[in-house]
C-alpha positions as CSV (number, residue, x, y, z in Angstrom):
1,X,0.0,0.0,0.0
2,X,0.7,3.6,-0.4
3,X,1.8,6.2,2.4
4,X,-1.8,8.1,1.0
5,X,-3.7,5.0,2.9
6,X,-2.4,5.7,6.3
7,X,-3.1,8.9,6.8
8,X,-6.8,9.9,7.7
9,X,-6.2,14.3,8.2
10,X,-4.2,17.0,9.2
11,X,-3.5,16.4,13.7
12,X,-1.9,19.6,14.4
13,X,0.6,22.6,13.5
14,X,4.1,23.0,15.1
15,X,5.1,26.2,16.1
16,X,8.5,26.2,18.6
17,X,7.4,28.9,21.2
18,X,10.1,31.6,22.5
19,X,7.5,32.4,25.8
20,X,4.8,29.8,26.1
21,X,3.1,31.1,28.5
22,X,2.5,34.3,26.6
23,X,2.0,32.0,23.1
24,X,-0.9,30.3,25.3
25,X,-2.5,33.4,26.3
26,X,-2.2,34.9,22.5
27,X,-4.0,31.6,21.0
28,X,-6.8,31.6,23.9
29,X,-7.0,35.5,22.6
30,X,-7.8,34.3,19.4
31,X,-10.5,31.8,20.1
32,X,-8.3,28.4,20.5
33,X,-8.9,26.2,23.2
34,X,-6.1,24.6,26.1
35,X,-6.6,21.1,24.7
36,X,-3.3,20.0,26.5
37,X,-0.3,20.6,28.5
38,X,2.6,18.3,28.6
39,X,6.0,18.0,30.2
40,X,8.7,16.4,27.9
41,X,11.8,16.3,29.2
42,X,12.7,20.1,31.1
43,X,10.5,21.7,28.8
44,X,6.5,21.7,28.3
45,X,4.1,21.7,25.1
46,X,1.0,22.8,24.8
47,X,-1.6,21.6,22.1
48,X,-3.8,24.5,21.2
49,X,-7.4,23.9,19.5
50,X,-9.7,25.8,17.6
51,X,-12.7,23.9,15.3
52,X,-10.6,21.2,13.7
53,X,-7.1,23.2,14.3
54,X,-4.5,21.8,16.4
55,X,-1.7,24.0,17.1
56,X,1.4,22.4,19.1
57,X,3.6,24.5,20.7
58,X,6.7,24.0,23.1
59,X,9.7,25.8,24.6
60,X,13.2,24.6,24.6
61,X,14.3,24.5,20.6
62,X,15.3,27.6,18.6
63,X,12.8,30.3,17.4
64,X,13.5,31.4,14.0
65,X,11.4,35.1,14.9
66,X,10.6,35.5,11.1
67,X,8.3,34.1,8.2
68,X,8.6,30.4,8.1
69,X,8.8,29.9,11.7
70,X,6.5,26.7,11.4
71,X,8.2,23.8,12.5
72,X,6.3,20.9,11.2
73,X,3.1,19.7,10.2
74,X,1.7,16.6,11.2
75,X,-0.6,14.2,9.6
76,X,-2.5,11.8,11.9
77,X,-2.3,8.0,11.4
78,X,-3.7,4.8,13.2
79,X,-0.6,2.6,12.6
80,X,2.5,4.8,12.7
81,X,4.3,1.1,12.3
82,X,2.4,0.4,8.9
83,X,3.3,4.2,7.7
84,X,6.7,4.0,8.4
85,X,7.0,0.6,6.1
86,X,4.8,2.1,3.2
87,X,7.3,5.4,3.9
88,X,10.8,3.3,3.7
89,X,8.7,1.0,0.3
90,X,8.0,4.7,-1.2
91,X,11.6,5.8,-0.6
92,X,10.0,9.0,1.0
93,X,13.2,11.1,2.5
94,X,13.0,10.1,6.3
95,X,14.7,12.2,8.7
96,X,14.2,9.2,11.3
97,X,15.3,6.3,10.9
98,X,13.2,4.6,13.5
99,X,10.1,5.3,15.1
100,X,10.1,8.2,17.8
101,X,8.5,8.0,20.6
102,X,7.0,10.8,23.7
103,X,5.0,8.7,26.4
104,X,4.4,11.9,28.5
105,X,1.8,13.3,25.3
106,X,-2.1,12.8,25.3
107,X,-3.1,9.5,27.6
108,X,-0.6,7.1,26.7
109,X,2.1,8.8,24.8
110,X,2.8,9.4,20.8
111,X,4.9,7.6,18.3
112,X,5.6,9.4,15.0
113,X,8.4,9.6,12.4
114,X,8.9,12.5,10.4
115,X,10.2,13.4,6.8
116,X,11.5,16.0,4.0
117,X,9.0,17.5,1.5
118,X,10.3,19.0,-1.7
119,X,11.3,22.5,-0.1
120,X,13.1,20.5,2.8
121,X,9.7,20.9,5.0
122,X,9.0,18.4,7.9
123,X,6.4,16.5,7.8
124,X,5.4,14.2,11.0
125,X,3.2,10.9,10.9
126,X,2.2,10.8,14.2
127,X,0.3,8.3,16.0
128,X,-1.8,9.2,19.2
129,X,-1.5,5.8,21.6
């Protein structure tokens, strides 16, 4: 099968935040949400939600402070394990090499894997456990 079979939507937007606590208030501002707050490692990430919008944010990793300061999308799929084999058979440009994994996100942790578009863009498979 094809990578197109394993995803089912859009899960969220990545942003990397230079004051969260300030990019919380901002999104609430606008409408969005506090769908989640999570530690991982020394730093936290918030999930911000507005409709069928999922912004993740999270201190700790550089801020670019300019156009193009999204991260990464990320496309939600049931069985990261069967996306990352239909990935590899496609010979998609995989930045991981294995399956990635946050157990402190959502009710039982995330796996995902992410790759390179075209203009060198990251896009994430990610699987909510």
């Amino acid at each position: 099968m094809a990578i197109k079979d394993d995803i089912t939507g859009i899960q969220h937007v990545g942003i990397p935040s230079k004051d969260l606590d300030k990019t919380i208030e901002f999104y609430k501002s606008l409408g969005f949400d506090e769908a989640g707050l999570f530690h991982n490692g020394a730093n936290r990430c918030a999930f911000m939600k507005f409709n069928n919008l999922m912004i993740e944010t999270w201190e700790g990793d550089p801020v670019a402070m300019k156009a193009g300061a999204i991260n990464h999308f990320s496309l939600n799929t049931p069985d990261v394990e069967k996306a990352f084999a239909d990935a590899k058979a496609q010979g998609l440009n995989l930045v991981d090499h294995e399956i990635q994994s946050i157990p402190s996100f959502w009710d039982n942790g995330i796996k995902y894997f992410n790759i390179l578009g075209p203009n060198q863009e990251t896009i994430e498979f990610c699987q909510i456990l």
